[in-house]
N, CA, C and O atoms as a GROMACS GRO file, in nm:
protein
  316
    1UNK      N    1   0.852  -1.520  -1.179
    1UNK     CA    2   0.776  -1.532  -1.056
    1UNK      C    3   0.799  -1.407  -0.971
    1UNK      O    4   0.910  -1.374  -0.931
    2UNK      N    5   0.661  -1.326  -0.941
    2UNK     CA    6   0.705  -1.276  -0.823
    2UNK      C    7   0.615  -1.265  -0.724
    2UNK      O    8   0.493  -1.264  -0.740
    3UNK      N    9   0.670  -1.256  -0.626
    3UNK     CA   10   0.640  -1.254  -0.462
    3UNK      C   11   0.683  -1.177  -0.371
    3UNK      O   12   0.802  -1.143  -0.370
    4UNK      N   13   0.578  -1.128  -0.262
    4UNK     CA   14   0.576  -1.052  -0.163
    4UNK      C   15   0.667  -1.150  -0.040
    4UNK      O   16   0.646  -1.269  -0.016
    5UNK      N   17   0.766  -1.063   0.023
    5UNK     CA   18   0.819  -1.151   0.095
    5UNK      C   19   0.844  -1.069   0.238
    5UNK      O   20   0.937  -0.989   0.248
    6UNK      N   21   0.751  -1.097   0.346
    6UNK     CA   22   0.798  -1.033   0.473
    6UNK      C   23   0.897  -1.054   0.540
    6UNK      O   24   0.874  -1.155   0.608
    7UNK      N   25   1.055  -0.990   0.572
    7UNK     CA   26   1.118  -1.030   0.631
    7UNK      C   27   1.177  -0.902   0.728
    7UNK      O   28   1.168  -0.780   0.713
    8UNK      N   29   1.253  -1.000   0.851
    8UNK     CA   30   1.347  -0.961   0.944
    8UNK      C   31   1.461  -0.933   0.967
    8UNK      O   32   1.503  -1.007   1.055
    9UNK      N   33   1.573  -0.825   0.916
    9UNK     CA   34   1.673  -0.801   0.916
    9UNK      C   35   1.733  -0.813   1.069
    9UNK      O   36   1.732  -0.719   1.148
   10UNK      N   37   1.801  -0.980   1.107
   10UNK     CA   38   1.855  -0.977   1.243
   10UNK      C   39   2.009  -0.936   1.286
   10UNK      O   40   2.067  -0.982   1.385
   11UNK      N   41   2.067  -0.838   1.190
   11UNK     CA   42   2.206  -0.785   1.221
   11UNK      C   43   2.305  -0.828   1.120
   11UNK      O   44   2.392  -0.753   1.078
   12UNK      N   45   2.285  -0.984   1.073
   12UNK     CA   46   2.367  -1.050   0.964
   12UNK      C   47   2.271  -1.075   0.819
   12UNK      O   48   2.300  -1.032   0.707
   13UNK      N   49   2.175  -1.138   0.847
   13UNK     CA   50   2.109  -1.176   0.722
   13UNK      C   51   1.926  -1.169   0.759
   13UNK      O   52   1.867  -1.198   0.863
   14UNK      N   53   1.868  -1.113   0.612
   14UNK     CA   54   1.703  -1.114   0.612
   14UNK      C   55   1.672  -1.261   0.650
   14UNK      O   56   1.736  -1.358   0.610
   15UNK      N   57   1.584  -1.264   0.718
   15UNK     CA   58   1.514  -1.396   0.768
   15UNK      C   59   1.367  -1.388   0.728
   15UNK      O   60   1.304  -1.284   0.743
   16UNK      N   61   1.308  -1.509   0.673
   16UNK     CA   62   1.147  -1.437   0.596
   16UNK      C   63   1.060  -1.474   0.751
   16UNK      O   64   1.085  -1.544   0.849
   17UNK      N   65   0.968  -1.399   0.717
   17UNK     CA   66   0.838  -1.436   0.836
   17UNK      C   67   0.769  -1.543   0.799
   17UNK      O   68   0.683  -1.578   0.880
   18UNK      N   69   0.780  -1.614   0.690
   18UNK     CA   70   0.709  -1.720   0.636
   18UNK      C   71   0.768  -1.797   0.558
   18UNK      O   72   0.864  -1.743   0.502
   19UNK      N   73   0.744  -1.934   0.522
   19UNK     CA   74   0.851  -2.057   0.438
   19UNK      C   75   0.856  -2.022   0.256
   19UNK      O   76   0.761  -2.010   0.178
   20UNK      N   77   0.975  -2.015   0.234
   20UNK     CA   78   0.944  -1.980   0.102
   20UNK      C   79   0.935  -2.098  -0.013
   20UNK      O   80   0.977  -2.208   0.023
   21UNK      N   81   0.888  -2.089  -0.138
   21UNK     CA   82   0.873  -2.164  -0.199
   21UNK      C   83   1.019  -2.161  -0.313
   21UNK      O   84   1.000  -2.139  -0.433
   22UNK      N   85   1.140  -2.181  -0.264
   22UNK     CA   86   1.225  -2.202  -0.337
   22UNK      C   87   1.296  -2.305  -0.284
   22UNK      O   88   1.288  -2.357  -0.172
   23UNK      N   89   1.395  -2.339  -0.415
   23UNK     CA   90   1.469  -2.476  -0.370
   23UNK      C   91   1.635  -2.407  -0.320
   23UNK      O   92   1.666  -2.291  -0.346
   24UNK      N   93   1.730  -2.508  -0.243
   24UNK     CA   94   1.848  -2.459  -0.228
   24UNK      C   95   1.943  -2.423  -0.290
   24UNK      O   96   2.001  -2.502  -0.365
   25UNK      N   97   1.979  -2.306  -0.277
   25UNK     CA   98   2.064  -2.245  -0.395
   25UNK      C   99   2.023  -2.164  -0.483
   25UNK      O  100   2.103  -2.089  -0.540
   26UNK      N  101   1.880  -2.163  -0.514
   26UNK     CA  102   1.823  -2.108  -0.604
   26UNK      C  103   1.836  -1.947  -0.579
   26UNK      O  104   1.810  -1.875  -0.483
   27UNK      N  105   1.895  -1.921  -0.733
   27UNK     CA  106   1.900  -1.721  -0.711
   27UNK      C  107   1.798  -1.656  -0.721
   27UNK      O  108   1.704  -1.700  -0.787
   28UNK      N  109   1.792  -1.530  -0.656
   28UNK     CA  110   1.657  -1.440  -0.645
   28UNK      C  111   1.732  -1.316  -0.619
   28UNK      O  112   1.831  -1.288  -0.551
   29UNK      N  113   1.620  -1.225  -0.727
   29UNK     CA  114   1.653  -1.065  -0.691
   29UNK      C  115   1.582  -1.056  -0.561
   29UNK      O  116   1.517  -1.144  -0.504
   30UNK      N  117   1.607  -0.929  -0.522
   30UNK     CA  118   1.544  -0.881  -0.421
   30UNK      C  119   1.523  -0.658  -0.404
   30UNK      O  120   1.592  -0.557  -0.416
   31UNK      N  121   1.418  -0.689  -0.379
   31UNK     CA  122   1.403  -0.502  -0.399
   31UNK      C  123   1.345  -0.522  -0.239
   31UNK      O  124   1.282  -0.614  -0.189
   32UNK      N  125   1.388  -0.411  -0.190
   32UNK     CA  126   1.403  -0.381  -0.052
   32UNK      C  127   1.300  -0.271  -0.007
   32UNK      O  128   1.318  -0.156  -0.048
   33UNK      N  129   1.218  -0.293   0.057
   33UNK     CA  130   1.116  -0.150   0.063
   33UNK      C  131   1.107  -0.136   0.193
   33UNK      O  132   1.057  -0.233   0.249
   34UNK      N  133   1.132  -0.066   0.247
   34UNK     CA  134   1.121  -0.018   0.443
   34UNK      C  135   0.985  -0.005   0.456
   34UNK      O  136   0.915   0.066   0.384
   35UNK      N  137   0.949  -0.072   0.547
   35UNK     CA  138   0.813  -0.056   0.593
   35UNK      C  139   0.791   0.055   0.714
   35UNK      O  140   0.890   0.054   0.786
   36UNK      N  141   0.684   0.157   0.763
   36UNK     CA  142   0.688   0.221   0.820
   36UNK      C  143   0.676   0.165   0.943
   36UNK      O  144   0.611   0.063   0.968
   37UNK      N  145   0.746   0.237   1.028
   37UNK     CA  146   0.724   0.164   1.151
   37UNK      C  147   0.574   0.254   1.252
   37UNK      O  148   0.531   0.222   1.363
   38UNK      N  149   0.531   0.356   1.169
   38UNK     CA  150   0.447   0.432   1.270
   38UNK      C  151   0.318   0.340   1.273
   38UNK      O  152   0.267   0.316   1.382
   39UNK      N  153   0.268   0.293   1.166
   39UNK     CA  154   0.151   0.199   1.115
   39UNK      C  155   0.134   0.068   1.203
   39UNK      O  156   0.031   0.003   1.220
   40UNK      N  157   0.303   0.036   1.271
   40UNK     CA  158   0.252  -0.086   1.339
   40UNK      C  159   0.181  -0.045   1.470
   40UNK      O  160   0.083  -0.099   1.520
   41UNK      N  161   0.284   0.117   1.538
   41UNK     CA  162   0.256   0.122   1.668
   41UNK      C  163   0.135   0.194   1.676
   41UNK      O  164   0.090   0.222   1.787
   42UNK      N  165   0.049   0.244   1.527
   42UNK     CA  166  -0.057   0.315   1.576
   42UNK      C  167  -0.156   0.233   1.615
   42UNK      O  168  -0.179   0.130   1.552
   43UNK      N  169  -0.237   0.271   1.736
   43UNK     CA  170  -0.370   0.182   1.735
   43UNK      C  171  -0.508   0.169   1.635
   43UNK      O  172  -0.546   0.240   1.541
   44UNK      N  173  -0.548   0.085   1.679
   44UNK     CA  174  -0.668   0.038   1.579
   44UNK      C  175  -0.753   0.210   1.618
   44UNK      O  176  -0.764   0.296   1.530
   45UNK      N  177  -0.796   0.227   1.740
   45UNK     CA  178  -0.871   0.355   1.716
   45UNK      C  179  -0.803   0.444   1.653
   45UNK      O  180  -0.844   0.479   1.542
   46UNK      N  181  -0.698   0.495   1.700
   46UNK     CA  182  -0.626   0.592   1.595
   46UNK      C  183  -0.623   0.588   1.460
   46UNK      O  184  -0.633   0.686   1.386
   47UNK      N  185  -0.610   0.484   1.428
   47UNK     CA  186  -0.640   0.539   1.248
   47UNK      C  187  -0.748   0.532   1.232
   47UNK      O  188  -0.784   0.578   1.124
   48UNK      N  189  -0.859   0.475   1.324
   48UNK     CA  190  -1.012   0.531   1.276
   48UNK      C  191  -1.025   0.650   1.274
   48UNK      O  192  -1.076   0.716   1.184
   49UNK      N  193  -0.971   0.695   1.392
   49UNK     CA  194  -0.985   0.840   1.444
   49UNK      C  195  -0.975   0.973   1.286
   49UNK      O  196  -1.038   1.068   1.239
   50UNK      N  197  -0.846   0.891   1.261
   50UNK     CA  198  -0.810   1.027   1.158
   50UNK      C  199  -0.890   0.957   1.029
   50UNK      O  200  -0.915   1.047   0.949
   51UNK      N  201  -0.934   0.839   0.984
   51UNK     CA  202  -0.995   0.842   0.908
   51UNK      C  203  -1.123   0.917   0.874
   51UNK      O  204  -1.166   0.955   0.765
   52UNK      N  205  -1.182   0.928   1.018
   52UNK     CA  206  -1.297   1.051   1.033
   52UNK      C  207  -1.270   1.112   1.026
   52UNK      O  208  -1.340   1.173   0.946
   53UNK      N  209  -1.159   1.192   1.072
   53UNK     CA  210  -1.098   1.345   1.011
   53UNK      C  211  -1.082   1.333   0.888
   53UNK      O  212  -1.041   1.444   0.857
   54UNK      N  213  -1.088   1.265   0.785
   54UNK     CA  214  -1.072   1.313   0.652
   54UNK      C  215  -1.160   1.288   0.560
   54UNK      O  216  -1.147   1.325   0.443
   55UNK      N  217  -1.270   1.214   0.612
   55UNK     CA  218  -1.401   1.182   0.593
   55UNK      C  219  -1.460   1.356   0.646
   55UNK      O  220  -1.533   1.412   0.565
   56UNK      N  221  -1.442   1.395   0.714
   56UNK     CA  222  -1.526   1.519   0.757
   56UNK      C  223  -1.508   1.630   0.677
   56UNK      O  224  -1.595   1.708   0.638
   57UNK      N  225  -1.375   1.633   0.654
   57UNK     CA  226  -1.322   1.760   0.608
   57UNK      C  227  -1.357   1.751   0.425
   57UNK      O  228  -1.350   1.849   0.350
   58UNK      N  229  -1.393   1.618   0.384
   58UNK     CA  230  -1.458   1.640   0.234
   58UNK      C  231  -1.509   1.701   0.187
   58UNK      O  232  -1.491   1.807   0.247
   59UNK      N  233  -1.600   1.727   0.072
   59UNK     CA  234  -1.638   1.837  -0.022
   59UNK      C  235  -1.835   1.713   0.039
   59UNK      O  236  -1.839   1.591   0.025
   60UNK      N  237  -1.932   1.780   0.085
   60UNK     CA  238  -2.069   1.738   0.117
   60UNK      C  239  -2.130   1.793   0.009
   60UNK      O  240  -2.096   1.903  -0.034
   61UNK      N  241  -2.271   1.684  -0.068
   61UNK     CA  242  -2.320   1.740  -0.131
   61UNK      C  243  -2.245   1.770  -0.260
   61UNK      O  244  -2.261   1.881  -0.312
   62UNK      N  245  -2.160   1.674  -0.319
   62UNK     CA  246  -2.122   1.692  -0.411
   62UNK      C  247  -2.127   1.581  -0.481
   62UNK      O  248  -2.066   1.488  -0.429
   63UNK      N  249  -2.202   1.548  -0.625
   63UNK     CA  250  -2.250   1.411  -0.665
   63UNK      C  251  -2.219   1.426  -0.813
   63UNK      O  252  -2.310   1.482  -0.875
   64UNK      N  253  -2.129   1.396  -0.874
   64UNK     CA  254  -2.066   1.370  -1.003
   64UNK      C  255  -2.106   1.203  -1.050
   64UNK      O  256  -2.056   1.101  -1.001
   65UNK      N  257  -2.214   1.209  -1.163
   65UNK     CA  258  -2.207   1.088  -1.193
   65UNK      C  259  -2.088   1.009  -1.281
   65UNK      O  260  -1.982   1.068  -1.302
   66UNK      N  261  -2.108   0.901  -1.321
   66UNK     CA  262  -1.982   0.834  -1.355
   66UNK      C  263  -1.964   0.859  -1.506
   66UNK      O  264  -1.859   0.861  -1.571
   67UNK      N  265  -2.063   0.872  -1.537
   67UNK     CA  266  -2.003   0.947  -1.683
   67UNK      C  267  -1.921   1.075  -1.710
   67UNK      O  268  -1.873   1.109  -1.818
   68UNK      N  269  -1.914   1.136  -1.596
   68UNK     CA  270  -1.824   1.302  -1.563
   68UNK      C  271  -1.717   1.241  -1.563
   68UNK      O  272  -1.633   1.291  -1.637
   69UNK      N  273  -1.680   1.133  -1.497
   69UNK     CA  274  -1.538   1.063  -1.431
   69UNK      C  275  -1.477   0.991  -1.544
   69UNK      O  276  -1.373   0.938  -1.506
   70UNK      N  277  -1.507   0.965  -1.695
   70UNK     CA  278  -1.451   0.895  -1.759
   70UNK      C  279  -1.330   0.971  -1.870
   70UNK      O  280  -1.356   1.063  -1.948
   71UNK      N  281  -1.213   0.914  -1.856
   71UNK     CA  282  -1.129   0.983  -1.898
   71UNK      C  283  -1.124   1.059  -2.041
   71UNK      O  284  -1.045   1.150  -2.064
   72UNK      N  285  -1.218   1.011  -2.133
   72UNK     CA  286  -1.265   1.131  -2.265
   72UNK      C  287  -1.283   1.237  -2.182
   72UNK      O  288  -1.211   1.337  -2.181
   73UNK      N  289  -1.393   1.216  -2.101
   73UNK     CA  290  -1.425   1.342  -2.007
   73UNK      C  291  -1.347   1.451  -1.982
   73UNK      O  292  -1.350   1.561  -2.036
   74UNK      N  293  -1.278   1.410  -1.896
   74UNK     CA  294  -1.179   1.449  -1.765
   74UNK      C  295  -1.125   1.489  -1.896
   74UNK      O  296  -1.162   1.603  -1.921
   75UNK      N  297  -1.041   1.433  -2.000
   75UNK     CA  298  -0.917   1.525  -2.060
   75UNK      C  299  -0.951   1.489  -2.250
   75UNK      O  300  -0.896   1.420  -2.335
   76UNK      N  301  -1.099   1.604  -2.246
   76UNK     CA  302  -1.155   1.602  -2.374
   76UNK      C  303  -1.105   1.708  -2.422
   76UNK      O  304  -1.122   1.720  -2.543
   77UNK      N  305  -1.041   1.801  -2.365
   77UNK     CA  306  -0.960   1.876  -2.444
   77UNK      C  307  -0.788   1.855  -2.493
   77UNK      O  308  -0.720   1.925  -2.568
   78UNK      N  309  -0.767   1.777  -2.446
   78UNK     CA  310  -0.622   1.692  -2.517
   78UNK      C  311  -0.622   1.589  -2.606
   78UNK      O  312  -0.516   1.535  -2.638
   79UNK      N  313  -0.719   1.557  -2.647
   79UNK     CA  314  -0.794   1.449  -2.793
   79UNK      C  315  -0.754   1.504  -2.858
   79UNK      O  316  -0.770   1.480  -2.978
   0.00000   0.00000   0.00000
């Protein structure tokens, strides 16, 4: 089984943000991934903002159909 598990490190022990589906006692790994903290405090316009900045700065006028994109393609010289 695995599962995404949001939790709160309150000084002694992770606390989940939500009820988990295990019984008492039951062992579980756990892999630890830090979440960024800039993503919470940015605002909703702000990441629109720069999403248009990188929407702008793209390649215009450039139209590769999907048969260009298929990996024979892309790396027909390493066959």
């Amino acid at each position: 089984m695995k599962t995404l598990i949001h939790a709160r490190y309150d000084g002694k022990v992770l606390v989940p943000e939500e009820p988990l589906q295990l019984e008492e006692g039951q062992r579980v790994a756990i892999f630890l991934m830090e979440l960024p903290l800039q993503a919470n405090k940015t605002s909703k316009e702000k990441r629109i903002a720069a999403l248009r900045r990188i929407v702008e700065r793209g390649v215009h006028g450039v139209n590769l159909p999907d048969e260009a994109l298929r990996r024979e393609n892309i790396y027909e010289d390493r066959i």
